[in-house]
C-alpha positions as CSV (number, residue, x, y, z in Angstrom):
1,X,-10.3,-8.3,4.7
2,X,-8.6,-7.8,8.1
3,X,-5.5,-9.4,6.1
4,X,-5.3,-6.7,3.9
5,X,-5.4,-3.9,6.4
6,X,-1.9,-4.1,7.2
7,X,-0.4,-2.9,3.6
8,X,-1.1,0.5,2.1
9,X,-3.1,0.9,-0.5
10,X,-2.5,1.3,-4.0
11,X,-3.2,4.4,-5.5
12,X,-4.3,4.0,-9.0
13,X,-6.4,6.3,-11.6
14,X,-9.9,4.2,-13.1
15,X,-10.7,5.0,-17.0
16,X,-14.1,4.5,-16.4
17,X,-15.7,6.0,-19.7
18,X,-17.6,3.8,-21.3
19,X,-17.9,0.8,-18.5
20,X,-20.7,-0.2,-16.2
21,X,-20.6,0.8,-12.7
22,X,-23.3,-0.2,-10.1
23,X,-24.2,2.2,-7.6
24,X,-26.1,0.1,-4.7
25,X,-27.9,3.0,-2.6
26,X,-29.6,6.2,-3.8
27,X,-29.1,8.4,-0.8
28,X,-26.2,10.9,0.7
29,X,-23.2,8.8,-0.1
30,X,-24.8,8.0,-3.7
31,X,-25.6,12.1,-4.0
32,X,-22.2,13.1,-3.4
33,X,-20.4,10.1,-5.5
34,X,-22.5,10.4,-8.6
35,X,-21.1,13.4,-10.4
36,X,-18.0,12.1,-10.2
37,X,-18.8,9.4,-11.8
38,X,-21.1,10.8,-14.2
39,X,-18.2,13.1,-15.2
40,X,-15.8,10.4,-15.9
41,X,-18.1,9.2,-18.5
42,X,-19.3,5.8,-16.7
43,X,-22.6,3.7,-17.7
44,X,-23.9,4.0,-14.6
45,X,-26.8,1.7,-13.2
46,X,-28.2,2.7,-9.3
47,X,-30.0,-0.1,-7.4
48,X,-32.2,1.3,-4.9
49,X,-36.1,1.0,-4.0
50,X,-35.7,5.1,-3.4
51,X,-33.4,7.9,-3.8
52,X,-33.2,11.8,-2.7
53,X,-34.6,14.1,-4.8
54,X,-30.6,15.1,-6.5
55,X,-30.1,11.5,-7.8
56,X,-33.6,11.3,-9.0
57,X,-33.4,14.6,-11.4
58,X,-29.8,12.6,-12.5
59,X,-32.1,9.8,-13.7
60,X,-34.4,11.6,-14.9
61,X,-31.9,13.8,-17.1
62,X,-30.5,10.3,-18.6
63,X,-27.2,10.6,-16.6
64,X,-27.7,7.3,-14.8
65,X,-29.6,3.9,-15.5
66,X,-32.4,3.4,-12.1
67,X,-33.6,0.2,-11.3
68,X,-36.2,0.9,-8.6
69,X,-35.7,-2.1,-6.3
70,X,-33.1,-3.9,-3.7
71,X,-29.9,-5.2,-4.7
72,X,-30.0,-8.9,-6.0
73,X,-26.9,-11.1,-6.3
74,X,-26.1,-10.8,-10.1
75,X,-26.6,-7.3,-10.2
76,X,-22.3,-6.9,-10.6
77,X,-22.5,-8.8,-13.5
78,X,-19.8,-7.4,-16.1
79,X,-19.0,-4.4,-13.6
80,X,-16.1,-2.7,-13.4
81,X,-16.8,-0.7,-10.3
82,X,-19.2,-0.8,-7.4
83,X,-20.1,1.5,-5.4
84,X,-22.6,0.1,-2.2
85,X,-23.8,2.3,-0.2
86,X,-27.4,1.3,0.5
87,X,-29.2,1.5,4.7
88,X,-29.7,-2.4,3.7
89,X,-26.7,-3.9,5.5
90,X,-27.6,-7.6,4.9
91,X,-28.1,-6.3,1.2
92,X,-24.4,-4.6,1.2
93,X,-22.9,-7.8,2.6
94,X,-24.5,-9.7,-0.2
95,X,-23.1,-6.9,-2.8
96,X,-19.4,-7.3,-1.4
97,X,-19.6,-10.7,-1.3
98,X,-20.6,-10.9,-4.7
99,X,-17.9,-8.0,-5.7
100,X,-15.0,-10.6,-4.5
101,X,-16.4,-13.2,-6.1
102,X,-16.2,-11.2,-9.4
103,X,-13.3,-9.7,-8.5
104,X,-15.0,-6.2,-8.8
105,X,-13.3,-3.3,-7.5
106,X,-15.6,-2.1,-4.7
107,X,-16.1,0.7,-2.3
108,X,-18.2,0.2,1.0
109,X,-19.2,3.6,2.5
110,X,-20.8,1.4,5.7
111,X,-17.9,-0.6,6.1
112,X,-14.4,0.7,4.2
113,X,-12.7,-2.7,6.0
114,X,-14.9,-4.9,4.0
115,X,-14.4,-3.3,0.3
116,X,-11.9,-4.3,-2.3
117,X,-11.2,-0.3,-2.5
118,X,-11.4,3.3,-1.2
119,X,-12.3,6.4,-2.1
120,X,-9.8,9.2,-1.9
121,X,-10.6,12.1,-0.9
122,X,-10.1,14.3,-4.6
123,X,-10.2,17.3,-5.5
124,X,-9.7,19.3,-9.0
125,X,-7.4,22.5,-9.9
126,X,-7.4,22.9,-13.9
127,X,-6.6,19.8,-15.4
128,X,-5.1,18.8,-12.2
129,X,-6.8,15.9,-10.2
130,X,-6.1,15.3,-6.3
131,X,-6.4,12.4,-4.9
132,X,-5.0,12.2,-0.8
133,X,-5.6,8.6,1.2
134,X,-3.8,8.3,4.6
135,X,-3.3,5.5,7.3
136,X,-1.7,6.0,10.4
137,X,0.4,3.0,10.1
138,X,-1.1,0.2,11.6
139,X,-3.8,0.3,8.4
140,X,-6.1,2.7,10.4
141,X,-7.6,5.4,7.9
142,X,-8.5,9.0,8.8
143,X,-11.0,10.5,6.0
144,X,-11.0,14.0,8.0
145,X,-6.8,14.2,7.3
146,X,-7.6,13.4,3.7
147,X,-9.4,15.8,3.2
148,X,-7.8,18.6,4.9
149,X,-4.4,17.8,3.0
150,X,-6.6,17.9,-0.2
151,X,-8.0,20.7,0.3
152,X,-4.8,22.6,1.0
153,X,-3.0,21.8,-1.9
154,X,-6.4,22.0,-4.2
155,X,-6.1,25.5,-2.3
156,X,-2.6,26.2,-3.2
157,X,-2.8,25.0,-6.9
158,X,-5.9,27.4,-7.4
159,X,-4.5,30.2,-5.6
160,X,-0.9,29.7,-7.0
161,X,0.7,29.6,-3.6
162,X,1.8,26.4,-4.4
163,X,4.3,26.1,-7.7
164,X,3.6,23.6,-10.5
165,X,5.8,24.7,-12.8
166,X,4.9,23.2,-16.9
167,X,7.3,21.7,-18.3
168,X,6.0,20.4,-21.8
169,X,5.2,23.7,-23.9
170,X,2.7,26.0,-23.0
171,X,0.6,27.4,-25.9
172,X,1.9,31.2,-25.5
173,X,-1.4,33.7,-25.6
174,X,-2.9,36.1,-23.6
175,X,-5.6,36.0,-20.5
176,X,-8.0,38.6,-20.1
177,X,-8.5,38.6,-16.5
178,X,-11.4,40.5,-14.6
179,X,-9.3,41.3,-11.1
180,X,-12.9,42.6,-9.1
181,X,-14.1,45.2,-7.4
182,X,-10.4,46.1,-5.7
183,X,-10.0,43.7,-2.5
184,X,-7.5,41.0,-3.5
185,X,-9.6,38.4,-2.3
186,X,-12.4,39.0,-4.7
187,X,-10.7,38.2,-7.9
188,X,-11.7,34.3,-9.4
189,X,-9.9,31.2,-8.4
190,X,-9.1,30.7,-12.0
191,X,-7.9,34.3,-12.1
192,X,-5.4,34.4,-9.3
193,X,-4.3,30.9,-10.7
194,X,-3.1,32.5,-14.1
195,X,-1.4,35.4,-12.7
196,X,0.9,32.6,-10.3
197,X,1.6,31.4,-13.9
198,X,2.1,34.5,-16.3
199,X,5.2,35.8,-17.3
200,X,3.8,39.2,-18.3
201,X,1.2,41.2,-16.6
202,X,0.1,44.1,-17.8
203,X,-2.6,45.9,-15.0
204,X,-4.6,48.4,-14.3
205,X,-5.0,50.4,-11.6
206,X,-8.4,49.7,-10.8
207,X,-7.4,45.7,-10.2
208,X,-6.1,44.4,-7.4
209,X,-3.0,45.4,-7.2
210,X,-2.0,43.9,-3.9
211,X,-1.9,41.0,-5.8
212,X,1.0,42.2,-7.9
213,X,3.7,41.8,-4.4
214,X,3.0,38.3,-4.5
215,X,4.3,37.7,-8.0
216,X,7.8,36.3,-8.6
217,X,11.4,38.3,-9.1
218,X,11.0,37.2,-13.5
219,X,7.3,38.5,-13.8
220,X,7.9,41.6,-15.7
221,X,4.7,44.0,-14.7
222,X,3.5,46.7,-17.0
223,X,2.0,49.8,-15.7
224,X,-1.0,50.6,-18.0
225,X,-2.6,53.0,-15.7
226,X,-5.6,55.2,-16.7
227,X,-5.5,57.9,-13.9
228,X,-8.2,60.0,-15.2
229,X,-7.1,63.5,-16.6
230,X,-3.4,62.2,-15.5
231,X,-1.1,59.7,-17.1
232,X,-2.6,57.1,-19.4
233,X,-1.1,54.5,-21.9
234,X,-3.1,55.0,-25.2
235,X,-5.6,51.6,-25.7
236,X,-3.4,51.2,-28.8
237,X,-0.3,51.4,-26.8
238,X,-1.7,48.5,-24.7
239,X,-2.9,46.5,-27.4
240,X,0.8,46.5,-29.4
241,X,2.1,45.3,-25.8
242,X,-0.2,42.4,-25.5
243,X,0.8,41.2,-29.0
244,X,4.4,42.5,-28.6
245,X,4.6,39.5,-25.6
246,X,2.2,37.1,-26.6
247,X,4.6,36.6,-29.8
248,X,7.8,36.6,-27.9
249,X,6.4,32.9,-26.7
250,X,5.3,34.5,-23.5
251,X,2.3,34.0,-21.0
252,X,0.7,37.5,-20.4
253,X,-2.3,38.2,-18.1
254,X,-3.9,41.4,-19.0
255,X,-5.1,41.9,-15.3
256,X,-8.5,44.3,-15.0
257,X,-10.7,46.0,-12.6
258,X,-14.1,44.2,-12.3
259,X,-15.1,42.6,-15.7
260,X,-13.4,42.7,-18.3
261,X,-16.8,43.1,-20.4
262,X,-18.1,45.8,-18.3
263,X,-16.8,49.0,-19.5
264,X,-13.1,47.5,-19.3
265,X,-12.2,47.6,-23.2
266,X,-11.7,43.5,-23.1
267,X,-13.4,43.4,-26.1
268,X,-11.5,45.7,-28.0
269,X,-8.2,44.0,-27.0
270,X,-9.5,40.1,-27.6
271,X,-10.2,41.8,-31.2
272,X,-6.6,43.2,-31.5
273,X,-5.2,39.6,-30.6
274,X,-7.5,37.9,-32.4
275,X,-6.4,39.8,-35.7
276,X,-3.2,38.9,-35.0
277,X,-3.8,35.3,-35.0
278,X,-3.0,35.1,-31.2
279,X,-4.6,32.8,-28.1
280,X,-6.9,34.9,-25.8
281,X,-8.6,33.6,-22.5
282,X,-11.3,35.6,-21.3
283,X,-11.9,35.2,-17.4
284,X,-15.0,37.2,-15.9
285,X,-14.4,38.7,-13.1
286,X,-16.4,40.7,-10.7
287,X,-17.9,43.3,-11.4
288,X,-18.3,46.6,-8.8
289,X,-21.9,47.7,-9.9
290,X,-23.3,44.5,-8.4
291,X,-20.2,44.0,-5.3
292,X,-19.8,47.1,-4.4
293,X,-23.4,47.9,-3.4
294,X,-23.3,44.6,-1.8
295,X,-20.4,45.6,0.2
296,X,-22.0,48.8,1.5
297,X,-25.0,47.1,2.3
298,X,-27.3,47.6,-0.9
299,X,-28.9,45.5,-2.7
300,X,-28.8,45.9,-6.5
301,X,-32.3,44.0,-6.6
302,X,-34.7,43.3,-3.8
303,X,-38.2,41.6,-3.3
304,X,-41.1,43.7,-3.4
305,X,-38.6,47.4,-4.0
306,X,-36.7,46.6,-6.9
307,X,-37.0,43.6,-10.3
308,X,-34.9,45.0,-12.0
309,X,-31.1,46.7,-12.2
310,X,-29.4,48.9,-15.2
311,X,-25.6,49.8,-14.9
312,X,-24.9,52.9,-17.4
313,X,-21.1,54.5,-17.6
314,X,-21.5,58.6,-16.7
315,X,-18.0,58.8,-18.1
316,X,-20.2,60.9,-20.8
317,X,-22.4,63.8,-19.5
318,X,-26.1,63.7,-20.8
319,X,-26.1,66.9,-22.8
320,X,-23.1,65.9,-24.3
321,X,-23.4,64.5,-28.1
322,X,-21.4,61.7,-27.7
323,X,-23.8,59.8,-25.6
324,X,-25.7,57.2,-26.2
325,X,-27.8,56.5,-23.5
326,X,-31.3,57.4,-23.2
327,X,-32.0,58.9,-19.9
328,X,-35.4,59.7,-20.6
329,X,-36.0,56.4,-20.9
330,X,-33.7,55.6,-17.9
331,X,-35.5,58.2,-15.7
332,X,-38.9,56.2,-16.3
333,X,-37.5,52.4,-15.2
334,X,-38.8,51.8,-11.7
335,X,-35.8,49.9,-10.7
336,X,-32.4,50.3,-9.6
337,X,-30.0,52.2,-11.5
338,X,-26.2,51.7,-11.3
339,X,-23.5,54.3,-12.6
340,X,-20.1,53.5,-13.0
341,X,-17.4,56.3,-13.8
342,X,-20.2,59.2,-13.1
343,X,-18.8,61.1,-9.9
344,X,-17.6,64.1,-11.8
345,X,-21.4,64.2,-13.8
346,X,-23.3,62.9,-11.0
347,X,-24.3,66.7,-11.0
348,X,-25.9,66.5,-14.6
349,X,-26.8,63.0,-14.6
350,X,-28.8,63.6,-11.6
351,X,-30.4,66.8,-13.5
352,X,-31.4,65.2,-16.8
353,X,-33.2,62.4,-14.6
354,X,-34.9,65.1,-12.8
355,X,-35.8,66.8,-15.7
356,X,-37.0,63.2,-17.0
357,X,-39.0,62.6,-14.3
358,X,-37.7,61.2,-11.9
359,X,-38.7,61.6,-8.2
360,X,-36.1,64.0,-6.8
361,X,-36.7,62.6,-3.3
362,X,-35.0,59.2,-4.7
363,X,-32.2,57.8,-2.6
364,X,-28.7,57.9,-3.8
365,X,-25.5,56.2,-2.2
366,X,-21.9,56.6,-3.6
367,X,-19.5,53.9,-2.3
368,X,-16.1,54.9,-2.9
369,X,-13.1,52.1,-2.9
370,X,-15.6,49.6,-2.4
371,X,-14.4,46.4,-0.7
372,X,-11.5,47.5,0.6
373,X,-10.2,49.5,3.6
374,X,-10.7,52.0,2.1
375,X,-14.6,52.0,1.4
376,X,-16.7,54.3,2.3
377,X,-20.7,55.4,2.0
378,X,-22.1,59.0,1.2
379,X,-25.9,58.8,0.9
380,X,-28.2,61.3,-0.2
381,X,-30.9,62.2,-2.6
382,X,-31.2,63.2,-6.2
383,X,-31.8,66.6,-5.7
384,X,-28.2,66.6,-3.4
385,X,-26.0,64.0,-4.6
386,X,-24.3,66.9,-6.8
387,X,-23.6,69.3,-3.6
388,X,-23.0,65.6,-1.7
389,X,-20.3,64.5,-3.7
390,X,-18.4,67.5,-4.0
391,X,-18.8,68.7,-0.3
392,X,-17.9,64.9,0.7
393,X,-15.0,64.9,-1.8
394,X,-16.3,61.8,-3.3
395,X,-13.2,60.6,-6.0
396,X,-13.1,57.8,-8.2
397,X,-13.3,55.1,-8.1
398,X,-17.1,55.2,-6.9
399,X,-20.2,53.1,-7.4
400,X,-23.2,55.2,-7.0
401,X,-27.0,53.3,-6.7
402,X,-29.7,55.5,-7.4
403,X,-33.5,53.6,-6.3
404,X,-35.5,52.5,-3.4
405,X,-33.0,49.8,-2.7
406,X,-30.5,52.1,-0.9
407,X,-32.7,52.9,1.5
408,X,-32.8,48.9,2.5
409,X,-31.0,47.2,5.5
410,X,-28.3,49.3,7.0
411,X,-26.3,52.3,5.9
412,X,-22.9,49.9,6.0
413,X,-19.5,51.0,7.2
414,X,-17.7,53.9,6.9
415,X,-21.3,55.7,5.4
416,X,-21.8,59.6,5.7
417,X,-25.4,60.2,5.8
418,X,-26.9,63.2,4.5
């Protein structure tokens, strides 16, 4: 092949679907290269006497054909594509051979001089696929370059750093974005990607809003706010706006705090668009009753303390008729229980458990702007998280953990301990 070695290669995309490819080798190279190729919808067959334990369960789902034996010439019979990657290096010199005789395309993981092909290095953003190969002129190859130039635009095109601009028509709708628990580089890949894109965002102030600097000059942002007992734009008001833009032909993120199933109303506005006939993406997102203990150093679930985790809002105090939870029931779980939007009823939540039951000696922990610079950790017990939190002047918006868990590893950054 040395005659080959001084041209380039020439990029092209295979249409596998449908059309046998031979996979010679069931180890590493053939664990890594399979999904690929499963994904594109190829009729696989693997050659091999053994393979790991990955490519096995692949044969034993029905994703791939296995022949468990060596490679034997007529084995790239009708192939389109052959993968050889096999410890057998007599046995791969027979493959090749047999792969330019047939004039199969054919990638050599032992020995890239002697193949008919490489592999790029590829990666995936979307419906985006990445394909980088480089030489450094004198038909030399450098796999490690490859990759890292992949990775940084996959990197860019996820993160929108890097612009791809559409230019056939986009379906105008709306994306329901979970942001996380507050530090920028918590929300989703997918997330982040949508907001490069949008031409609307309408946020809250629980998401990340250091996110909203990096958006373009055109974005137009709308403040919808929720400062408790403050400003607040009615759910209504919100709901016209998403509709208001989404029919204008415009891409709006609706960008949210955490989930946008957990206590964050997405439901209610994928039902407003959804009367009106309009696209709605839903993209989860973190949520803080699960990252923000984790960021203080709690686990929400732990082996032998806790099996078991229940978030409930405290937005509603127990006495109060409008709630629905049932905190004698609550107070008798034995595992961890997380409260979102409770620090002004932290008092009487902690009460009713009391009076429920529960031990009073239980740990508690607020976190407070969990995950970002801000974070910080008041512990203390159920009978004096209500003096805690107001002495500490815990504010929203806090995660508090109530169970044996908070009591496990160490008190985290920024804690106040009782």
């Amino acid at each position: 092949m040395a005659e080959h070695a001084v041209h380039p290669a020439y990029p092209v995309g295979l249409r596998l679907s449908g059309r046998r490819v031979v996979v010679v080798g069931g180890g590493q190279v053939a664990q890594r290269r399979l999904p690929a190729l499963i994904a594109a919808g190829a009729d696989i067959v693997l050659v091999s006497p053994s393979a790991t334990a990955s490519v096995e369960a692949m044969a034993d789902a029905g994703e791939i054909r296995w022949e468990r034996r060596a490679y034997a010439d007529g084995d790239l019979t009708d192939t389109w594509y052959a993968l050889i990657a096999s410890d057998d290096t007599a046995a791969n010199d027979a493959a090749s051979a047999e792969a330019e005789r047939t004039r199969t395309w054919c990638v050599r993981s032992d020995d890239a001089d002697a193949a008919t092909a490489w592999t790029p290095a590829t990666g995936r953003s979307e419906d985006i696929t990445v394909a980088v190969l480089t030489t450094d002129g004198q038909g030399g190859r450098d796999p490690r370059h490859s990759a890292a130039v992949r990775d940084a635009i996959v990197e860019g095109l996820r993160d929108g750093t890097l612009a791809a601009p559409h230019h056939r028509t986009r379906t105008p709708g709306v994306a329901l974005v979970g942001g996380g628990p507050g530090d920028p580089d918590l929300i989703t890949v997918r997330g982040r990607r949508l907001l490069a894109e949008a031409d609307v965002v309408i946020a809250d102030r629980l998401g990340p809003r250091d996110l909203l600097d990096e958006l373009p000059p055109h974005v137009e942002v709308i403040d919808a706010a929720k400062i408790p007992y403050g400003r607040y734009m009615a759910q209504e008001a919100i709901n016209n706006a998403l509709i208001e833009h989404a029919k204008a032909g415009k891409a709006v993120v609706r960008l949210k705090g955490g989930d946008p199933f957990v206590f964050g109303r997405g439901m209610e506005e994928a039902q407003a668009l959804a009367a009106e006939g309009i696209a709605c993406t839903v993209v989860p997102g973190i949520s803080s009753s699960i990252s923000v203990p984790g960021a203080a150093g709690i686990p929400v679930t732990h082996r032998g303390v806790a099996h078991e985790f229940t978030v409930v809002s405290g937005h509603v105090a127990p006495e109060d008729e409008r709630s629905l939870v049932d905190w004698s029931a609550v107070a008798r779980l034995r595992g961890t229980l997380v409260l979102l939007m409770a620090v002004d009823k932290i008092g009487a939540i902690a009460r009713a458990l009391i009076a429920h039951g529960k031990d009073p000696e239980t740990p508690v922990a607020l976190v407070q702007e969990g995950t970002t610079a801000a974070q910080r950790r008041v512990d203390a017990t159920l009978a004096t998280v209500g003096e805690r939190a107001e002495a500490e002047e815990v504010r929203p918006p806090a995660v508090i953990v109530i169970g044996d868990v908070v009591a496990v590893g160490t008190a985290g950054t920024g804690s106040s301990a009782e």
